[in-house]
C-alpha positions as CSV (number, residue, x, y, z in Angstrom):
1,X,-47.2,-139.0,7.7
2,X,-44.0,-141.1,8.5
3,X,-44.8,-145.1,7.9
4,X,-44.3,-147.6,11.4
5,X,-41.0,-148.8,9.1
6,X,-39.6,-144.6,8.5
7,X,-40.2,-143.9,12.4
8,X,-38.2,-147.4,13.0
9,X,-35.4,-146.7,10.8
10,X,-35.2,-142.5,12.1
11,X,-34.7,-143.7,15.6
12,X,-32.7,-146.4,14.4
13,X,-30.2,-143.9,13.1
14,X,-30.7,-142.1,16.6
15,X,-29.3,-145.6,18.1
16,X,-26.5,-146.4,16.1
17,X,-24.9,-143.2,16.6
18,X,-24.6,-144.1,20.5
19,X,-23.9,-147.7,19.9
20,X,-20.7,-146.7,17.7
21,X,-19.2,-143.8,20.4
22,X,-19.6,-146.7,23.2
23,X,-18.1,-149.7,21.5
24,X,-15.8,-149.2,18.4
25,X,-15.9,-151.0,15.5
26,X,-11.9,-152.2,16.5
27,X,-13.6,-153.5,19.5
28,X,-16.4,-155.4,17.4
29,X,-13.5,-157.1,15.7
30,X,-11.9,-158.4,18.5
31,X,-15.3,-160.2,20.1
32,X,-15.7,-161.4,16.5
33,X,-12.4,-162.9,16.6
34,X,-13.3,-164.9,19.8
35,X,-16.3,-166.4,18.0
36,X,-16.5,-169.2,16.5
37,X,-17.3,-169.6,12.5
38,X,-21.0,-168.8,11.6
39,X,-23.3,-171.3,11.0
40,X,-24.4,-172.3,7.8
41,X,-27.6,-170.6,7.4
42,X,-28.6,-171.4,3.7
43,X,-27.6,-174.9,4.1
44,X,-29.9,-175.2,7.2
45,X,-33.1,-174.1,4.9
46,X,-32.4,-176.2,2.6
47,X,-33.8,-180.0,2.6
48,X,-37.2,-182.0,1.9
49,X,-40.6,-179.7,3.0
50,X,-40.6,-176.3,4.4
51,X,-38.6,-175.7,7.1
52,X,-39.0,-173.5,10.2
53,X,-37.4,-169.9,11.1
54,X,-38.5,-169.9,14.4
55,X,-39.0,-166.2,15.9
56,X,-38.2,-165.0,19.4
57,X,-40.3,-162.2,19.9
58,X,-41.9,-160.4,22.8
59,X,-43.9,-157.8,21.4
60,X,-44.6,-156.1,17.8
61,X,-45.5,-152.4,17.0
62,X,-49.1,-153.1,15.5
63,X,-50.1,-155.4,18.4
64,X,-48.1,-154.5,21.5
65,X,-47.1,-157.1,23.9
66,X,-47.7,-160.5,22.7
67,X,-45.9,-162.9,25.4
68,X,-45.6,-161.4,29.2
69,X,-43.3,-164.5,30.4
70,X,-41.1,-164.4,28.0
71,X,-37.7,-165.8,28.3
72,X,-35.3,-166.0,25.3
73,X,-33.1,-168.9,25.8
74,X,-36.0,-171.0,27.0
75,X,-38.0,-170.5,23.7
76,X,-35.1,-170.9,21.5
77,X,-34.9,-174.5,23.1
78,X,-38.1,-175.3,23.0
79,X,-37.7,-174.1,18.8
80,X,-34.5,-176.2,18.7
81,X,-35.8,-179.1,20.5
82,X,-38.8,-179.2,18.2
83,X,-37.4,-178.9,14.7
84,X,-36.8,-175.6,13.9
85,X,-34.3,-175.4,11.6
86,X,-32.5,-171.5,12.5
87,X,-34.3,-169.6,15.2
88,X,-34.6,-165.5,14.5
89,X,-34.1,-163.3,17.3
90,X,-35.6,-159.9,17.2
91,X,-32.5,-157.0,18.4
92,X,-34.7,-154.0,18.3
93,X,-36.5,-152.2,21.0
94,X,-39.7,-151.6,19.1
95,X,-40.7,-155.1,19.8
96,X,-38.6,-155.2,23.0
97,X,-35.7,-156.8,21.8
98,X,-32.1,-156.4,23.0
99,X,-29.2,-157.5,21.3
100,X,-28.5,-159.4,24.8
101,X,-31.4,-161.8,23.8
102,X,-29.2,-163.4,20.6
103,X,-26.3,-163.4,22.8
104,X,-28.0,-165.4,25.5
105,X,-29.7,-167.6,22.9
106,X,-25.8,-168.9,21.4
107,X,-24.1,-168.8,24.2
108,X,-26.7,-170.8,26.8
109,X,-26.4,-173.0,23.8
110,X,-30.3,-172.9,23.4
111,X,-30.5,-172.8,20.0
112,X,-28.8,-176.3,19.7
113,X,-27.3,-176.8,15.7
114,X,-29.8,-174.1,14.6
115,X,-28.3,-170.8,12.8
116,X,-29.4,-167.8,14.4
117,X,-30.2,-164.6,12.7
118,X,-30.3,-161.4,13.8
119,X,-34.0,-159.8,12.8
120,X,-33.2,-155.7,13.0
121,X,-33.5,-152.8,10.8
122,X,-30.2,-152.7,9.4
123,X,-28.0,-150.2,7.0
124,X,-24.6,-149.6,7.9
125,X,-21.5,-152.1,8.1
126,X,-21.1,-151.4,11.6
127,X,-24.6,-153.2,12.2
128,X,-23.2,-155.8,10.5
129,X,-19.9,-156.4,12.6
130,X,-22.1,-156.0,15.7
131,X,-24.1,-158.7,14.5
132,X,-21.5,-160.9,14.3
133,X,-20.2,-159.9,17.8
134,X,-23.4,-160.5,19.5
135,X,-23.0,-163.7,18.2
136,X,-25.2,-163.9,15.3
137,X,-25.0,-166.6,12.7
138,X,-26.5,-164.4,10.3
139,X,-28.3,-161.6,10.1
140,X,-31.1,-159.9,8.0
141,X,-31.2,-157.2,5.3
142,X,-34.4,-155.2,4.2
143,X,-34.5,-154.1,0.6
144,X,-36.8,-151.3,1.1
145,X,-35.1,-149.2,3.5
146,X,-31.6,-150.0,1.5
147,X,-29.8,-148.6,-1.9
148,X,-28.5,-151.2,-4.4
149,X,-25.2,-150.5,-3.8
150,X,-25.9,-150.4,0.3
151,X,-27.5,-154.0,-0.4
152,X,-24.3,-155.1,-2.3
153,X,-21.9,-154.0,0.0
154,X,-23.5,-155.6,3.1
155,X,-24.3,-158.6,1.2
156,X,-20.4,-158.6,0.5
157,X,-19.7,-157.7,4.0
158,X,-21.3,-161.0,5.4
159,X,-19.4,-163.5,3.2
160,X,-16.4,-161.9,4.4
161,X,-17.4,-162.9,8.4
162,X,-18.6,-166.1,7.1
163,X,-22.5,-165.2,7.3
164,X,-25.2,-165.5,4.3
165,X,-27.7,-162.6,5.0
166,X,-31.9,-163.2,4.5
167,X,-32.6,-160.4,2.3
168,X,-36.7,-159.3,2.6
169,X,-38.6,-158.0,-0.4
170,X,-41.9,-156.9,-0.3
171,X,-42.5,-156.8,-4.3
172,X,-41.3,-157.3,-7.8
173,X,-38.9,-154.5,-8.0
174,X,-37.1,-155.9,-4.7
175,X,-37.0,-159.3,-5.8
176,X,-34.9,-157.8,-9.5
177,X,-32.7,-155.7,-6.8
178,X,-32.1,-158.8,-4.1
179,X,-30.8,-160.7,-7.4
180,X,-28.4,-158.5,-8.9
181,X,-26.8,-157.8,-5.5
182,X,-26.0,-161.3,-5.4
183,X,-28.6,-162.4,-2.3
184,X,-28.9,-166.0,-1.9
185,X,-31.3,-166.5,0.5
186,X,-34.5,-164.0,-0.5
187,X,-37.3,-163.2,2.1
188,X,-40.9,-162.5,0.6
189,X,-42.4,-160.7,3.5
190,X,-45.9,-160.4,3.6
191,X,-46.5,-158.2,5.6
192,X,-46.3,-154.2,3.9
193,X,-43.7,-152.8,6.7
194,X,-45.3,-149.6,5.7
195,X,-48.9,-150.8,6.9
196,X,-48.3,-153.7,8.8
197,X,-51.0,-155.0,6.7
198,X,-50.5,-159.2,5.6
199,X,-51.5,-161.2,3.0
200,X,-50.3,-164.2,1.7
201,X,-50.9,-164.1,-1.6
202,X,-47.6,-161.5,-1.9
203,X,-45.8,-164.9,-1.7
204,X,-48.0,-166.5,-3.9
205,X,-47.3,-163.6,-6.9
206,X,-43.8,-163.1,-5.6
207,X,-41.9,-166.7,-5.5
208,X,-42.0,-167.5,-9.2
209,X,-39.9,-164.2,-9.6
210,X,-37.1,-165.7,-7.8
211,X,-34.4,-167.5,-10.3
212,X,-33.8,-171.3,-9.4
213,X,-31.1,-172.1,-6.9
214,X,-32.0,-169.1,-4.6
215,X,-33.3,-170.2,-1.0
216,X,-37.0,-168.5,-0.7
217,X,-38.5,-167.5,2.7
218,X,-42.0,-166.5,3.1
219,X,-42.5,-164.6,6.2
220,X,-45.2,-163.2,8.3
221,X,-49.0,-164.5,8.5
222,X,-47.9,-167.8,8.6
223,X,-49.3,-169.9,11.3
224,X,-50.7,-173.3,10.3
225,X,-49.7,-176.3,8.6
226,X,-52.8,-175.2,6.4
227,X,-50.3,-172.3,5.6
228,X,-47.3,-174.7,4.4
229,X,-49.9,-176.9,1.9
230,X,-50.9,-173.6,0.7
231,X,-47.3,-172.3,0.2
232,X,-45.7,-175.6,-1.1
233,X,-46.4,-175.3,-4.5
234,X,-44.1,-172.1,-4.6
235,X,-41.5,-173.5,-3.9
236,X,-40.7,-172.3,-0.6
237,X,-37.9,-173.4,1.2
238,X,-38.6,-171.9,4.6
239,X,-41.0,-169.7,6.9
240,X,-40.6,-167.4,9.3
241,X,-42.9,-168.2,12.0
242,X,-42.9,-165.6,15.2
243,X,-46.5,-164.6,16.6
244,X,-48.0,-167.9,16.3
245,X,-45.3,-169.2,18.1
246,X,-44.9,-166.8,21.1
247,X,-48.5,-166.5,21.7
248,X,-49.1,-170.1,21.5
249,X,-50.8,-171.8,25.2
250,X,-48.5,-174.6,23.8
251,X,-45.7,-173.7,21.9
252,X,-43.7,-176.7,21.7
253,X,-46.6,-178.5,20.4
254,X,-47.6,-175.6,17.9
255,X,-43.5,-175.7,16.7
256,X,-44.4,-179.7,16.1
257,X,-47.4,-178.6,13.9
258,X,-45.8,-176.8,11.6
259,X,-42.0,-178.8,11.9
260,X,-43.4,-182.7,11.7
261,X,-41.0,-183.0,14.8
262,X,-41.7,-186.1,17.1
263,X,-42.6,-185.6,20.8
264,X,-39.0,-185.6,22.7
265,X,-38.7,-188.8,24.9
């Protein structure tokens, strides 16, 4: 039987095929060139503690709708306004996200100083240029659903629009292919895409794999500032924090938990 991550990526494939015949990628390069430069999305990681990918995110495959009210450029300022360092916005309609979500986030100005990644299910360059277009500050990569040389190119791709791609591993033999495509911001994911099932303890195994100088995200599971003492000693740089967030009764406050971020006055 297909995985949840195979039937993604199959009607992923459906989508981009009707994406490219209604907007060229000539067209994608002119909205790029209105843009203005990405924002530094390593550099933003990168500082004393973990910091915080904060995740818009309205639903998820395994768990179905997780926030009914849900309003994009009002969560990304509540992120930015709380210390989040980049916010994540998810682009794919399997957790009811629209590319129109990122685009409202930069352009409403929501998301503040914070970089802003595009969280999809991409594999081709034109994803990549679209990324940009929508107004992405960078964008993410998934080892397992890529070749080396796809990672590489898209990797290469990026620097070229000005954006550092989170690349997501899931194991071992991911971590030795992020590296030798040149990734400088690695994602341990820990949740198996194929199962949806989590665990921290991928992290845990994973992190010491990763060569010194590389920006390390742990994503999924994370929730607590429990979580951060546990995943400290790793090393980690970042988190990606999305469920707990959105399904929060307070999510400014639950941000401030996991970002040390005063109260605004």
């Amino acid at each position: 039987m297909p995985s949840i991550l195979d039937r993604i990526v199959a009607k992923k494939r459906e989508e981009l095929a009707v994406a490219m015949a209604s907007a060229p990628l000539s067209a994608l390069r002119d909205t790029i060139a209105t843009r203005p430069p990405a924002l530094d999305f390593p550099g933003a990681l990168r500082g004393e503690g973990i910091s915080l990918i904060a995740e818009v995110k309205k639903a998820s495959p395994s768990k179905g709708l997780l926030r009914e009210d849900f309003h994009p450029t009002e969560l990304a300022a509540t992120y930015s306004g709380n210390g989040a360092a980049a916010i994540s916005v998810i682009t794919d309609n399997h957790f009811l996200g629209e590319p129109s979500h990122l685009t409202a986030v930069k352009e409403s100005g929501a998301s503040g100083s914070a970089p802003v990644l595009r969280k999809d299910f991409l594999f081709d360059p034109y994803q990549v240029y679209e990324a940009r277009a929508i107004g992405a500050d960078t964008y993410l990569l998934i080892v397992d659903i890529l070749s080396p040389s796809q990672l590489a190119e898209l990797i290469h791709l990026g620097s070229e629009l000005g954006m550092t791609p989170l690349v997501e591993t899931h194991d071992a033999e991911e971590i030795a292919t992020a590296v030798a495509a040149g990734a400088t911001v690695i994602g341990i994911n820990n949740r198996d895409l194929h199962t949806f099932v989590t665990d921290l303890a991928t992290t845990e195994s994973l992190a010491p794999l990763i060569p010194a100088g590389k920006v390390i995200v742990s994503e999924s599971g994370i929730s607590t500032p429990e979580d951060l003492t546990r995943l400290e000693p790793f090393g980690i740089d970042a988190v990606l924090v999305g469920e707990a967030l959105v399904t929060a009764a307070d999510t400014a406050a639950k941000v401030r938990s996991l970002t040390g971020a005063p109260v605004p006055v």
